[in-house]
DOKOL-867313 format. One record per residue (C-alpha): x, y, z; residue number from 0; residue in one letter. Coordinates in steps of 0.2 Angstrom, whole numbers, plus 5000, padded with zeros to 4 digits. Each point is the difference from the previous one (the first is absolute). Layout:
BEGIN
{X=X&Y=Y&Z=Z&n=NUM&res=A}
...
This chain:
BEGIN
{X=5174&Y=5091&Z=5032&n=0&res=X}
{X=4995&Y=4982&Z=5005&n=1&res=X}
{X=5015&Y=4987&Z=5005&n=2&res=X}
{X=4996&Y=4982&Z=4999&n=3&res=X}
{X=5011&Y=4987&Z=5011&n=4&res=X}
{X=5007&Y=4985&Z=4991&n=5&res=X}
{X=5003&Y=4984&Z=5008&n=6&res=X}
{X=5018&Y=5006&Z=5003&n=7&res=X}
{X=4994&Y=5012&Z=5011&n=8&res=X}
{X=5004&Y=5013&Z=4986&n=9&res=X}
{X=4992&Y=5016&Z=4995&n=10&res=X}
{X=4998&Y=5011&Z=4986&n=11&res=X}
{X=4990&Y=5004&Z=4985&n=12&res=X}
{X=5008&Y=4994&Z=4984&n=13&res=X}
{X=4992&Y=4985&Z=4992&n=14&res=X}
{X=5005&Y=4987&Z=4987&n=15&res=X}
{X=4983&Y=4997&Z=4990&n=16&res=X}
{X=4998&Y=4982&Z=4992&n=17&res=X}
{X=4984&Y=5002&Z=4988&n=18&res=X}
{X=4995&Y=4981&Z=4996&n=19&res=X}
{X=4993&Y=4994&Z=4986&n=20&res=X}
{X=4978&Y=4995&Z=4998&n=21&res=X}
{X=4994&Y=5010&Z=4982&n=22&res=X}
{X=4988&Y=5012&Z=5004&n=23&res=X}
{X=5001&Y=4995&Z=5020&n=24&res=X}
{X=5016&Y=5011&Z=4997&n=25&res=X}
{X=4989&Y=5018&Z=5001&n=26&res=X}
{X=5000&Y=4998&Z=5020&n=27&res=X}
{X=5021&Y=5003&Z=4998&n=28&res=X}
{X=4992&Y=5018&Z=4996&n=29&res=X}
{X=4991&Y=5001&Z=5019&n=30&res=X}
{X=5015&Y=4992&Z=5006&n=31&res=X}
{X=5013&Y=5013&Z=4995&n=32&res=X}
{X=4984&Y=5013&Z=5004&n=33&res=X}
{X=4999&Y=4995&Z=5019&n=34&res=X}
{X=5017&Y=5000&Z=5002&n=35&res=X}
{X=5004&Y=5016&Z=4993&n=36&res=X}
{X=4986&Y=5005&Z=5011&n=37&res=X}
{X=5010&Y=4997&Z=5015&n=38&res=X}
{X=5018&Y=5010&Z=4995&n=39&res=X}
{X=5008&Y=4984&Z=4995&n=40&res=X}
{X=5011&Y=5000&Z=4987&n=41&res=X}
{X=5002&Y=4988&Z=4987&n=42&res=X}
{X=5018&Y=4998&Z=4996&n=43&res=X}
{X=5000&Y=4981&Z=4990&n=44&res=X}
{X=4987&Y=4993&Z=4989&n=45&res=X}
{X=5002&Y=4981&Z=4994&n=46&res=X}
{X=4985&Y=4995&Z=4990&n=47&res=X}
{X=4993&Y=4987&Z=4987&n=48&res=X}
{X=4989&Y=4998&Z=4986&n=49&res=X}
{X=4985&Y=5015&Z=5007&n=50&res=X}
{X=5010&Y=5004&Z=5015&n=51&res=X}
{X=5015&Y=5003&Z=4989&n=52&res=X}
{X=4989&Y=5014&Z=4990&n=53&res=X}
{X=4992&Y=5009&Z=5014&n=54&res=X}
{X=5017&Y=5000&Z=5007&n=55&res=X}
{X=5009&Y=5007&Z=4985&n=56&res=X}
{X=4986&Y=5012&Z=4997&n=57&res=X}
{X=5001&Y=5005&Z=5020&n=58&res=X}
{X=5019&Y=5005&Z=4998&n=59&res=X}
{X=4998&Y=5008&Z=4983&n=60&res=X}
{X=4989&Y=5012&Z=5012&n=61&res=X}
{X=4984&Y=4997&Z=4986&n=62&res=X}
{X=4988&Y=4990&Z=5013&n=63&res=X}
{X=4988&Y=5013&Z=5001&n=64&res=X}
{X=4996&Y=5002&Z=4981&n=65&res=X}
{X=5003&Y=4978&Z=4998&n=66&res=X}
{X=4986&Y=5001&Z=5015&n=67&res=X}
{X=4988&Y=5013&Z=4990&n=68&res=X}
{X=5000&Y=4989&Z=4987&n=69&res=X}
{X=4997&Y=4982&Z=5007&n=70&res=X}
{X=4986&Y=5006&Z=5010&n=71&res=X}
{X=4990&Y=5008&Z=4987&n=72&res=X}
{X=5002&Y=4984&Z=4990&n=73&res=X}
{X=4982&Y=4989&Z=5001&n=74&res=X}
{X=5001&Y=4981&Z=4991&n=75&res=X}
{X=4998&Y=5007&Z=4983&n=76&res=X}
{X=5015&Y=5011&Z=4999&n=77&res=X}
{X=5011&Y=4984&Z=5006&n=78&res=X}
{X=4992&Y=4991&Z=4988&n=79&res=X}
{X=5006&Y=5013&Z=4986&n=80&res=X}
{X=5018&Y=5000&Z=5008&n=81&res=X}
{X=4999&Y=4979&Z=4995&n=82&res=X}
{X=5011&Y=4999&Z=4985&n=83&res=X}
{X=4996&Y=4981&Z=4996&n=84&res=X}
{X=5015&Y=4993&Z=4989&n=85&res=X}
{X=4997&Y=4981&Z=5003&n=86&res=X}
{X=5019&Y=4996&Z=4995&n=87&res=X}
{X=5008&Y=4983&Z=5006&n=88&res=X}
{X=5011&Y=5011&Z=5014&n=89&res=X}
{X=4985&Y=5008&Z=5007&n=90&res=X}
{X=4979&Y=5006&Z=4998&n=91&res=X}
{X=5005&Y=5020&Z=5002&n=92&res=X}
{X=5009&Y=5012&Z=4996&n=93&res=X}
{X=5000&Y=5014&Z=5015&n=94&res=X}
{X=5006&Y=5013&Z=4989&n=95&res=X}
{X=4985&Y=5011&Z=5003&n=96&res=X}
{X=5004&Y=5000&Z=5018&n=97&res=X}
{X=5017&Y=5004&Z=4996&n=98&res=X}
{X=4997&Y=5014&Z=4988&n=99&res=X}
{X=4990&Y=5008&Z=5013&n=100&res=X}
{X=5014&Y=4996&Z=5013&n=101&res=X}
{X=5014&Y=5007&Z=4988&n=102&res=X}
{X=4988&Y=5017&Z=4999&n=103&res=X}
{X=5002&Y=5001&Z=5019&n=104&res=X}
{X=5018&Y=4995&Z=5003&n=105&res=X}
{X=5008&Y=5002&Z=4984&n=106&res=X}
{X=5017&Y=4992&Z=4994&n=107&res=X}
{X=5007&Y=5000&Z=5019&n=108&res=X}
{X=5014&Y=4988&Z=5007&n=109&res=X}
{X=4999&Y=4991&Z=5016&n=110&res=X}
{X=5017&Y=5008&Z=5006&n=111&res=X}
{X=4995&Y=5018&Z=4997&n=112&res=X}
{X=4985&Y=4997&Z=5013&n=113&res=X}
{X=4999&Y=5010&Z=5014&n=114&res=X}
{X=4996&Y=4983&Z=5010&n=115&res=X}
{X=5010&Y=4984&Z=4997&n=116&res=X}
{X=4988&Y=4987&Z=4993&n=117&res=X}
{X=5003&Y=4982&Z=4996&n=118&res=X}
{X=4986&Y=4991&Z=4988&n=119&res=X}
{X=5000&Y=4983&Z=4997&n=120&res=X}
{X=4997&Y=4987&Z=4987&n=121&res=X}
{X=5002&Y=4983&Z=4995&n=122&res=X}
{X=5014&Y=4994&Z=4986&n=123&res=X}
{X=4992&Y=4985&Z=4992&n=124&res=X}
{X=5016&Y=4995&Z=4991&n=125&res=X}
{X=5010&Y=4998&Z=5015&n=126&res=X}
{X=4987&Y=4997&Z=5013&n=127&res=X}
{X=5005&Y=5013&Z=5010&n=128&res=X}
{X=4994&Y=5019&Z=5010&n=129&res=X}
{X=5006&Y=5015&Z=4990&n=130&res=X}
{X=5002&Y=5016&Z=5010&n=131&res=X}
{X=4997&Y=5017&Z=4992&n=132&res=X}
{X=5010&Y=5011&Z=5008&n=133&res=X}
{X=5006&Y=5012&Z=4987&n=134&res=X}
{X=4994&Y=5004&Z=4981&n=135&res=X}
{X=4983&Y=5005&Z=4991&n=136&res=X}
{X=4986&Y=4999&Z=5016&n=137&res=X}
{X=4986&Y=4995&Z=4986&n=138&res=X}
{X=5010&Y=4985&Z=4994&n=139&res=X}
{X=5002&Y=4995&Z=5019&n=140&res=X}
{X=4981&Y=5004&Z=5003&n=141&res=X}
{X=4996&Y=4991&Z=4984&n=142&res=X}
{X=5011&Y=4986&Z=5003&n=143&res=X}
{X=4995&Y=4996&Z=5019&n=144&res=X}
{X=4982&Y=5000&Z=4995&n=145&res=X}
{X=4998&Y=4989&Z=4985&n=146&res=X}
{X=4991&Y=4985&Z=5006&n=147&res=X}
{X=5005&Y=4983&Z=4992&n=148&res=X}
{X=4987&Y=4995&Z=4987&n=149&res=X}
{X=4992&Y=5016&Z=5001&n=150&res=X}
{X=5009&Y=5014&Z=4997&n=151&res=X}
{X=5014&Y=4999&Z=4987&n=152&res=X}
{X=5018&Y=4999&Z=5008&n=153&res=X}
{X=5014&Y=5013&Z=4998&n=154&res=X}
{X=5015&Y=4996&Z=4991&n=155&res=X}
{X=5018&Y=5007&Z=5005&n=156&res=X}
{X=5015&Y=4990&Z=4991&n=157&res=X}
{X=4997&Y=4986&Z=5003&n=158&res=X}
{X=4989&Y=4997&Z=5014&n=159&res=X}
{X=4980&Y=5001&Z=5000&n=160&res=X}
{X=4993&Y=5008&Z=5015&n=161&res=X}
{X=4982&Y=4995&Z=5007&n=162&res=X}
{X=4992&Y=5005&Z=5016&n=163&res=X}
{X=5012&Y=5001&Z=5015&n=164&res=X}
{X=4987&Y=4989&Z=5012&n=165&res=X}
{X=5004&Y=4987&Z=4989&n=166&res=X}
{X=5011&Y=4997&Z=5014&n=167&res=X}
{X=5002&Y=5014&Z=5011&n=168&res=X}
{X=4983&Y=5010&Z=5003&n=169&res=X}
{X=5004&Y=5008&Z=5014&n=170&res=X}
{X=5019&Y=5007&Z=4999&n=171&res=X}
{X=5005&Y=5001&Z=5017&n=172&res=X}
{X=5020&Y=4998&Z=4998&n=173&res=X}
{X=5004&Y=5014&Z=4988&n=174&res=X}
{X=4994&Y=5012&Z=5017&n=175&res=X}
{X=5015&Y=4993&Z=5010&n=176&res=X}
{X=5012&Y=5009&Z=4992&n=177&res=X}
{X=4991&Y=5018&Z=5005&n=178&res=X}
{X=5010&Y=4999&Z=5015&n=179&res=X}
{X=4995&Y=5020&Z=5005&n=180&res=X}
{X=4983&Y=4992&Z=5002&n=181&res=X}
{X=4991&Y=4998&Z=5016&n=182&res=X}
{X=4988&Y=4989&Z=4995&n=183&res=X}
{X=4993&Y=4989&Z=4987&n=184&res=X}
{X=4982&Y=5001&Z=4998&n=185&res=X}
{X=4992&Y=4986&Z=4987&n=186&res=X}
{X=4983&Y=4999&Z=4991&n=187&res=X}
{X=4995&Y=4983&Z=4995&n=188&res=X}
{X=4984&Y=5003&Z=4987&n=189&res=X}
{X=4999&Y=4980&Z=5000&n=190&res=X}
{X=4996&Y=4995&Z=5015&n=191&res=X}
{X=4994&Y=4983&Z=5006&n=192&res=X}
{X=4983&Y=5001&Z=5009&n=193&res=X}
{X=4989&Y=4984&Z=5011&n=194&res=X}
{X=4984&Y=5007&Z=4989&n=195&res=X}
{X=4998&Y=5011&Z=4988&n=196&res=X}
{X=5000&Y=5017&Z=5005&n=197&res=X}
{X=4991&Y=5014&Z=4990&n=198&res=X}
{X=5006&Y=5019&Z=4995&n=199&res=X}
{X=4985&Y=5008&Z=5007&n=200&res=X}
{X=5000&Y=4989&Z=5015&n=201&res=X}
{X=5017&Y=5006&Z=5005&n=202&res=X}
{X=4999&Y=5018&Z=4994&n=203&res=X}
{X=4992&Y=5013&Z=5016&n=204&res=X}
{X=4983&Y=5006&Z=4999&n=205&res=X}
{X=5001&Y=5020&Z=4990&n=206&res=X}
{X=4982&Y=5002&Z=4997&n=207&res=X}
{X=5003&Y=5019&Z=4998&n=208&res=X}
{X=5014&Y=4998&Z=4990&n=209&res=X}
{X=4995&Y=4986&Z=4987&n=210&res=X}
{X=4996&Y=5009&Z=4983&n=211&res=X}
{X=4999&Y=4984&Z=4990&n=212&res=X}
{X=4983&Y=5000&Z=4991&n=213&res=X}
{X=4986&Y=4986&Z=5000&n=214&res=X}
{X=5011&Y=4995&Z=4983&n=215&res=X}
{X=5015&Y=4999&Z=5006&n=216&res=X}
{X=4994&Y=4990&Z=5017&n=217&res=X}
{X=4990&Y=4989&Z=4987&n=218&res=X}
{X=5019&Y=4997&Z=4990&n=219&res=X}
{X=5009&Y=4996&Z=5015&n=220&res=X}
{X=4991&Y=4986&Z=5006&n=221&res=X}
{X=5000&Y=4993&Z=4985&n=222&res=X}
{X=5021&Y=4993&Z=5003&n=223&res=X}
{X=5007&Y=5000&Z=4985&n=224&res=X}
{X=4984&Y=5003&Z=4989&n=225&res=X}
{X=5013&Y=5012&Z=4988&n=226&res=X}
{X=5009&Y=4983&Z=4995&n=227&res=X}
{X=4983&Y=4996&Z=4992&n=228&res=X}
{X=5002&Y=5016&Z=4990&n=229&res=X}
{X=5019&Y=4994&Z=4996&n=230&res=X}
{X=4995&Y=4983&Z=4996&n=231&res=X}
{X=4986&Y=5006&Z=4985&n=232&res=X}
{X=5014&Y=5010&Z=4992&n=233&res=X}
{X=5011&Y=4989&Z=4999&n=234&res=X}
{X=4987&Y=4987&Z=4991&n=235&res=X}
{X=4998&Y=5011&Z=4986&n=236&res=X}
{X=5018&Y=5001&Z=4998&n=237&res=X}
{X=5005&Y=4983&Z=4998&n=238&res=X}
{X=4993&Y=4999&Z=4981&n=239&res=X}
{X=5015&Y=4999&Z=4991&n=240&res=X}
{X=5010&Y=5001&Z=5012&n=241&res=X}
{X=5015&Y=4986&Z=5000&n=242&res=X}
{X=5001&Y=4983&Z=4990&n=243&res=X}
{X=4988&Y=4985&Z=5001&n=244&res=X}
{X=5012&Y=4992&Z=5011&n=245&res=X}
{X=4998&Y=5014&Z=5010&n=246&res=X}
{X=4984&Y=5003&Z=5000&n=247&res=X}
{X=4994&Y=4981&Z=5005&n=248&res=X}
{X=4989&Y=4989&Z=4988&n=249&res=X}
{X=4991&Y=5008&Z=4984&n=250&res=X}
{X=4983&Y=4996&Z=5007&n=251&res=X}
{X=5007&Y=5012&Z=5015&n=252&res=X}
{X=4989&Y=5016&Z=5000&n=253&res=X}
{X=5007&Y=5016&Z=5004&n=254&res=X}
{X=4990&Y=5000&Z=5018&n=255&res=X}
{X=5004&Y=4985&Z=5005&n=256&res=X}
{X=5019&Y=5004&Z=4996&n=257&res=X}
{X=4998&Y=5017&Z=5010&n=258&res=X}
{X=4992&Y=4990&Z=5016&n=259&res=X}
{X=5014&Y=4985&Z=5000&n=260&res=X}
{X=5015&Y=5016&Z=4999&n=261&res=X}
{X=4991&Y=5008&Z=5013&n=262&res=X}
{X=4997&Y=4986&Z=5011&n=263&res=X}
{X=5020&Y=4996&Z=4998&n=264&res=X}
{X=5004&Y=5019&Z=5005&n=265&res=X}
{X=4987&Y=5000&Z=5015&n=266&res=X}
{X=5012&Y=4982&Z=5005&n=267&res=X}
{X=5015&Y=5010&Z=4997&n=268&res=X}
{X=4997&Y=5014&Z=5013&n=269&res=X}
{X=4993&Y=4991&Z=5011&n=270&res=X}
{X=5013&Y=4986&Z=5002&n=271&res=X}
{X=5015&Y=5015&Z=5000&n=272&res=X}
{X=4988&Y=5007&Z=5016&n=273&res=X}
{X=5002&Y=4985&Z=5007&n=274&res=X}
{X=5017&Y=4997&Z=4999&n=275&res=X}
{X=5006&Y=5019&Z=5006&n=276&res=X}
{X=4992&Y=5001&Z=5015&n=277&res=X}
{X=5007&Y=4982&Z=5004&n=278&res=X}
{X=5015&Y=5008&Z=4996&n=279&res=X}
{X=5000&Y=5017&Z=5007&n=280&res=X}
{X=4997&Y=4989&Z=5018&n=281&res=X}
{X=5016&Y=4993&Z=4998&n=282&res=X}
{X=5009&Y=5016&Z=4998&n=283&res=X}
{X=4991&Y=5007&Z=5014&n=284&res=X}
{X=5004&Y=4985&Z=5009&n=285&res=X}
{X=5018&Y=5002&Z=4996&n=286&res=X}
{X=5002&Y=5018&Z=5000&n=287&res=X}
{X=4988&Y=5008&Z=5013&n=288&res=X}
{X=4996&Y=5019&Z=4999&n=289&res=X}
{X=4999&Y=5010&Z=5012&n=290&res=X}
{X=4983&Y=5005&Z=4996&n=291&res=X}
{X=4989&Y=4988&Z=4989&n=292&res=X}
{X=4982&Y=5007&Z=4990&n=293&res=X}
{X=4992&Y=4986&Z=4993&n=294&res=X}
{X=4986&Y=5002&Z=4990&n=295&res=X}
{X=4989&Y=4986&Z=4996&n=296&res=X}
{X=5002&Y=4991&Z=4981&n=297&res=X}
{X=4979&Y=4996&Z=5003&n=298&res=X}
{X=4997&Y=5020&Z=5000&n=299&res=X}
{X=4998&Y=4998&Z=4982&n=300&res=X}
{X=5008&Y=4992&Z=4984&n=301&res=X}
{X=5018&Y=5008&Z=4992&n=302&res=X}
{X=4992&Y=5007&Z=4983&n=303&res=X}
{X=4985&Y=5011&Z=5010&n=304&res=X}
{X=5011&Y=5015&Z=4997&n=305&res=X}
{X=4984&Y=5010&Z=5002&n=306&res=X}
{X=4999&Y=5000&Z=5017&n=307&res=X}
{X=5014&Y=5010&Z=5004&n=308&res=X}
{X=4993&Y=5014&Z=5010&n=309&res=X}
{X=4992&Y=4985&Z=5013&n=310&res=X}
{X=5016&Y=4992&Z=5000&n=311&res=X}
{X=5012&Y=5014&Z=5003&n=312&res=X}
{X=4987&Y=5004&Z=5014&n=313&res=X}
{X=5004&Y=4984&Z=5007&n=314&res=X}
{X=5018&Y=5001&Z=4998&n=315&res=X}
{X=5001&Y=5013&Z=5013&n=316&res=X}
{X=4987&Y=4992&Z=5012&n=317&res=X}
{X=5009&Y=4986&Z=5004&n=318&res=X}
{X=5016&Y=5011&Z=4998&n=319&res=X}
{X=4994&Y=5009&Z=5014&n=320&res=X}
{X=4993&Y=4985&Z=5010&n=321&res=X}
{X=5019&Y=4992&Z=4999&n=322&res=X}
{X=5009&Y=5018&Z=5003&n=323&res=X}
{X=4989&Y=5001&Z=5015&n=324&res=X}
{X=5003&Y=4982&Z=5007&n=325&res=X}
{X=5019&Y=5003&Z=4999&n=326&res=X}
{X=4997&Y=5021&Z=5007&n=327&res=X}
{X=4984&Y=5001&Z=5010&n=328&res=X}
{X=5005&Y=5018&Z=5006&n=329&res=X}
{X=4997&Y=5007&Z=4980&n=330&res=X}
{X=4980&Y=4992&Z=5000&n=331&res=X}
{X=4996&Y=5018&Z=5006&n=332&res=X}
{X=5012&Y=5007&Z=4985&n=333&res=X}
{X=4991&Y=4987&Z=4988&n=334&res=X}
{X=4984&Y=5007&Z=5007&n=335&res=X}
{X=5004&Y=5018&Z=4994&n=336&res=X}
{X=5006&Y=4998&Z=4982&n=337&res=X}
């Protein structure tokens, strides 16, 4: 079992896991938690927001490997088919496809009753204000953490209405400082400012022997974010009667240009909350520095190509390992063997 040194001069294999925030950028959480269990450590503390709050709650309900199946056999057309467009004033989308599919893995379980404590977060709109989930239903805390404002619908529990926790934590360092039986903290930032632009497959090692992607699926990926295409024709054809005229825009408004002008708004909308995470998961970092610190690029691709998963979980543990082995160099011939 590998031991890795803090900057205390500590030692020990239990690890307090923060799982930022960064839509589908979050799948590289999976290679995360992958390479470390690879090395004997153990993860005894999970904080996590909007996607890193669901990999993390599905990690400690012990259902990874079956959430994992699923996500990488999903191409662009099977996340199209999970898109349950709702166009209400609080938000675009539903997610209750995802979360029927989430309840079928984890069922009705409660945070407390976890073998691993977790911590998810959102964002409290009424009171402007973070909202740890530490106890009660894990798919409301899941659901909660990950409903991004404008886009997908908010949760409502008494009197407060939860949205996406990188609203203004993305990256939830603090709720790890209380796992005081921790050795480390090890942080994964899936927003990450880059100079340039940096690319999935640039950063991904070379596996010519072990890439079964066919000439399609090469063809799909570098096309980023062709599956929003799909996505955006769908939701033309459902905006005929659909809302008021108010609603709608001007009577002379056709039912494309309708689709394209909502669209163009939603594409703003992700964007801008990309932005303003990764400025703020800088500051966290900044004020709460782990131990050990995986950033993973926001360029690699957009937050809604959640058909990429297998690639990106691939690079999760690539630059898992790369950090492990900066802070251990005697486990690069470990890494070397799994």
């Amino acid at each position: 079992m590998n031991e890795l040194t803090n900057a205390n001069g500590q030692s020990g294999n239990k690890v307090a896991l923060v799982l930022g925030s960064g839509g589908a950028r979050g799948y590289a959480h999976i290679g995360v938690i992958e390479a470390l269990e690879a090395r004997g450590f153990e993860i005894i503390s999970i904080a996590g927001c909007s996607m890193g709050a669901l990999i993390g709650g599905i990690y400690a309900s012990g259902k990874l490997p079956e959430y994992r199946e699923w996500v990488c056999n999903l191409d662009y057309l099977d996340v199209l088919k999970l898109v349950d467009v709702t166009w209400s004033p609080m938000g675009a989308m539903r997610a209750s496809k995802v979360m029927s599919k989430l309840e079928g893995l984890v069922g009705d379980m409660l945070i407390e009753d976890l073998p691993i404590p977790v911590t998810t977060v959102a964002t409290d709109l009424v009171r402007q204000r973070e909202v740890w989930f530490q106890n009660g239903p894990l798919l409301r805390a899941i659901r909660a953490s990950i409903a991004v404002p404008g886009v997908i619908t908010p949760v409502h529990v008494g009197d407060q209405v939860l949205v996406d926790g990188g609203l203004l934590n993305p990256l939830p360092i603090m709720p790890t400082l209380a796992a005081h039986e921790a050795d480390f903290v090890v942080a994964v930032n899936v927003t990450a400012h880059s100079p340039q632009p940096i690319s999935l497959e640039s950063l991904l090692p070379d596996e010519p022997e072990n890439d079964s992607r066919t000439a399609l699926e090469l063809e799909r990926d570098e096309n980023i974010g062709g599956w929003m295409d799909d996505v955006r024709e769908a939701t033309k054809r459902l905006w005929d009667g659909l809302g008021s005229s108010e609603e709608q825009g001007s009577s002379d408004e056709t039912s494309e240009m309708r689709g394209k002008r909502e669209w163009g708004k939603l594409d703003m909308i992700l964007e801008s909350f990309d932005i303003t995470q990764a400025a703020l998961a800088k500051y966290k970092i900044a004020g709460y520095p782990p131990d050990v610190l995986i950033e993973i690029p926001k360029t690699v691709c957009s937050a809604y190509e959640f058909h990429r998963a297998k690639d990106l979980i691939r690079l999760g543990r690539y630059l898992a390992d790369e950090a492990l082995e900066r802070g251990i160099p005697d486990i690069a011939s470990d890494a070397a063997k799994k």
